[in-house]
Backbone as JSON, one array per atom type, in Angstrom:
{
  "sequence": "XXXXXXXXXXXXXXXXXXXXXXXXXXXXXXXXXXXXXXXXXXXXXXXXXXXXXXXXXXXXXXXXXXXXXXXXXXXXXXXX",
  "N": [[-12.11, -40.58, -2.85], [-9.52, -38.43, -4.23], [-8.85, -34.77, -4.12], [-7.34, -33.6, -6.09], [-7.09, -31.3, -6.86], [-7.08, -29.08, -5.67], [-7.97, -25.33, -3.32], [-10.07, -23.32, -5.06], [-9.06, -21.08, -6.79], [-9.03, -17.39, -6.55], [-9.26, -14.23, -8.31], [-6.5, -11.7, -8.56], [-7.0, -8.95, -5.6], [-6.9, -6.05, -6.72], [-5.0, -2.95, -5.41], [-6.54, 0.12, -4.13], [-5.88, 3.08, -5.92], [-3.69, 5.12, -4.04], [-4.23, 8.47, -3.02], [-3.6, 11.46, -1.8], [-5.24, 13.45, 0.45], [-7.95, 15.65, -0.69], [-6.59, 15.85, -3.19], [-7.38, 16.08, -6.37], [-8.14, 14.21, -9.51], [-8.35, 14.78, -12.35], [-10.62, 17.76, -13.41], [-14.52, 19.36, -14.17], [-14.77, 21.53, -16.41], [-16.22, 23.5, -15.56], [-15.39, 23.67, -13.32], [-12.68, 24.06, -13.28], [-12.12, 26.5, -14.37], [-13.16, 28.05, -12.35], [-11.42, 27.53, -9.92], [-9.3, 28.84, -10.62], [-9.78, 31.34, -11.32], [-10.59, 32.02, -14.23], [-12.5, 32.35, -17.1], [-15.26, 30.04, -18.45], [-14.64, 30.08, -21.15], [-12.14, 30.57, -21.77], [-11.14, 28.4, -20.73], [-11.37, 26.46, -22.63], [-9.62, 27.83, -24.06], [-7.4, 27.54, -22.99], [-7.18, 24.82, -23.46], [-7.45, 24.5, -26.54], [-4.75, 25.76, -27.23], [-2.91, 24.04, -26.01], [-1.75, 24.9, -23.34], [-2.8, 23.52, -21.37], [-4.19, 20.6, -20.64], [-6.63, 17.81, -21.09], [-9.03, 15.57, -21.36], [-11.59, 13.74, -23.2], [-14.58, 12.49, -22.21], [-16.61, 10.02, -22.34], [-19.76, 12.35, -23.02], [-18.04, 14.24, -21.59], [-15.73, 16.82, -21.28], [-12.86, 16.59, -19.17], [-10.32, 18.65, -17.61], [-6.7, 17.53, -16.67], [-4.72, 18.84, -16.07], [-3.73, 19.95, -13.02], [-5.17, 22.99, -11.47], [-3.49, 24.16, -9.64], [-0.88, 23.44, -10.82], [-0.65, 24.6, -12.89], [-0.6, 27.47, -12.42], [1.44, 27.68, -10.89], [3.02, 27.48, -13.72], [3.15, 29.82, -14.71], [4.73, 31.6, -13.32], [6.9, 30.57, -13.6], [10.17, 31.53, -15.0], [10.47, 32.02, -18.6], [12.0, 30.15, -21.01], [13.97, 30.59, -23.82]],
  "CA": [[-11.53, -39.89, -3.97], [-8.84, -37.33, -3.45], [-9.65, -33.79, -4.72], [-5.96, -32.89, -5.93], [-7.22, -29.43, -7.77], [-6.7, -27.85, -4.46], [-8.88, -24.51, -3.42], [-10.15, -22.16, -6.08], [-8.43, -19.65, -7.36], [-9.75, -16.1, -6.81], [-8.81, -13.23, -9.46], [-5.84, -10.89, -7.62], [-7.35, -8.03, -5.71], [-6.05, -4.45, -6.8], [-5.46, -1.97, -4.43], [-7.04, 1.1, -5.18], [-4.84, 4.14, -5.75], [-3.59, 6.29, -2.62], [-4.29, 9.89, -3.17], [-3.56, 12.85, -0.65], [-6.38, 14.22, 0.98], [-7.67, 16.93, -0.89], [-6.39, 16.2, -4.05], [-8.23, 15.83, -7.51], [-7.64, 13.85, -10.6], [-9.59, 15.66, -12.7], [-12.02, 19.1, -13.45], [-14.51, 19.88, -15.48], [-14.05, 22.88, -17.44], [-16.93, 24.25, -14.76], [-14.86, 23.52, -12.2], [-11.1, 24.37, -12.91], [-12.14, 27.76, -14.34], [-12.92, 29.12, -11.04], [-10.22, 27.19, -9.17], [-7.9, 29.3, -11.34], [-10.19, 32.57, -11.95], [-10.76, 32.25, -15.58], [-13.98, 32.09, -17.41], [-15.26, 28.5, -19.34], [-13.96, 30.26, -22.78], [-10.71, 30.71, -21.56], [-10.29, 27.37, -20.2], [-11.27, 26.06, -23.56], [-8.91, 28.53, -25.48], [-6.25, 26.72, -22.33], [-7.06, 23.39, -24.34], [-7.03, 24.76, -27.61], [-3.29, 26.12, -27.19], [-1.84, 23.55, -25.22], [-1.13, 25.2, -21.84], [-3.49, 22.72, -20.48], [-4.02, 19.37, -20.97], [-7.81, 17.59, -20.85], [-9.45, 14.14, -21.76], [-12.86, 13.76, -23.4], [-14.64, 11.3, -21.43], [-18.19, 10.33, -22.78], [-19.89, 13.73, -23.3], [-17.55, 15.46, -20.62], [-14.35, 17.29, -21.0], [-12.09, 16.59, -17.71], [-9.19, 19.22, -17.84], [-6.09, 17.29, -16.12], [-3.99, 19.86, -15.68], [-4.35, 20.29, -11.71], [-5.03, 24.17, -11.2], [-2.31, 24.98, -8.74], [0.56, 23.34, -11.26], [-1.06, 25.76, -13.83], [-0.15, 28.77, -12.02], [2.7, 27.42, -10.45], [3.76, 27.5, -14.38], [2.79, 31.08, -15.31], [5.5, 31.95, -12.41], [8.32, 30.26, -13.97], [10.84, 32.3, -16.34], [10.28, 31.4, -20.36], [13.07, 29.97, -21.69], [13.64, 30.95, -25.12]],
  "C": [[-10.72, -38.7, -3.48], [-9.0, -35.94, -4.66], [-8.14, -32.7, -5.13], [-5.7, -31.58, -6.49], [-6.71, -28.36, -6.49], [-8.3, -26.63, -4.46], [-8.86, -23.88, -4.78], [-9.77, -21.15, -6.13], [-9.32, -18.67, -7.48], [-8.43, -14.88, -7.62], [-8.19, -12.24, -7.93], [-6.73, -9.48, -7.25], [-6.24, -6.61, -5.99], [-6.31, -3.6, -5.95], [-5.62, -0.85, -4.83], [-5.98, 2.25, -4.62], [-4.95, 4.99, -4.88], [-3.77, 7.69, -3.26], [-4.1, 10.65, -1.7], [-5.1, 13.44, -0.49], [-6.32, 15.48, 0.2], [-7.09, 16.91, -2.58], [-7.14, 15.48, -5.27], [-7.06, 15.39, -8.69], [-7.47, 14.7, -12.2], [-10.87, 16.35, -12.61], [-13.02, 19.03, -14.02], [-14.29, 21.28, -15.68], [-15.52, 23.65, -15.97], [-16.4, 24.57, -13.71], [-13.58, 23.87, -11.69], [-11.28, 25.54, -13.31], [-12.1, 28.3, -13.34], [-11.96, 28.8, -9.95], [-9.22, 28.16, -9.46], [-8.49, 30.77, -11.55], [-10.14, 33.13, -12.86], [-12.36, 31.98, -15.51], [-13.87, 30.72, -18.19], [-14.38, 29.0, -20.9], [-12.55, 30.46, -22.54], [-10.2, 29.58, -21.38], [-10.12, 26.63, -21.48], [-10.46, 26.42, -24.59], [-7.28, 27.86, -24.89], [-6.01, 25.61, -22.95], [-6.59, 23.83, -25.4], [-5.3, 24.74, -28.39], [-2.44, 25.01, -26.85], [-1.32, 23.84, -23.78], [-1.79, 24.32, -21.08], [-3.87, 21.27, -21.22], [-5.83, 18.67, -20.48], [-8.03, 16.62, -21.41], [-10.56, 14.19, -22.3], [-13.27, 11.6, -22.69], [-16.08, 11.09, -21.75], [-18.41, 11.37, -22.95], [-18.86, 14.68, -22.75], [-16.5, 15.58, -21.31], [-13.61, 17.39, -19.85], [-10.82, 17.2, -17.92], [-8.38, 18.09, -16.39], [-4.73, 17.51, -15.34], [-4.47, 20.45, -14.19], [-3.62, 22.11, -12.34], [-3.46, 25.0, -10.81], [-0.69, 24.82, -9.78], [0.45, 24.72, -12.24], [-0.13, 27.05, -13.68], [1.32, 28.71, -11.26], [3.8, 28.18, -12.37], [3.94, 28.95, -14.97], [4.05, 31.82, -14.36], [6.74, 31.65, -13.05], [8.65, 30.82, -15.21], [10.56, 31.14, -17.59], [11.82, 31.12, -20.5], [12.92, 29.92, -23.25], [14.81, 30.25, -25.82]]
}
């Protein structure tokens, strides 16, 4: 009997995403406060507003706003 299905098909693997040494996806709010030298109520008043950006993830809050762009942005002139 000839077996003309051929081998079995395996599901494509994905390669998992490159990151830079060193760098984070996401915080939590315990964690990017002091990256940045705020307190937790500040980082939450950062969500509130908008200057920062964050996910709810099961119970957690993961701010995704890396730190350093943060302050990078507090540097740059307002345009009005």
């Amino acid at each position: 009997m000839d077996n003309k299905a051929g081998p079995a098909r395996r599901a494509p693997k994905h390669e998992p995403v490159a990151k830079p040494a060193g760098h984070k996806f996401g915080w939590r709010i315990s964690e990017w406060g002091p990256a940045v030298g705020v307190s937790r109520s500040l980082v939450h008043e950062l969500i509130a507003d908008g200057s920062i950006k964050s996910v709810k993830l099961g119970a957690s809050r993961i701010v995704i706003t890396p730190p350093d762009e943060f302050l990078k942005s507090l540097a740059e002139p307002k345009t009005v």
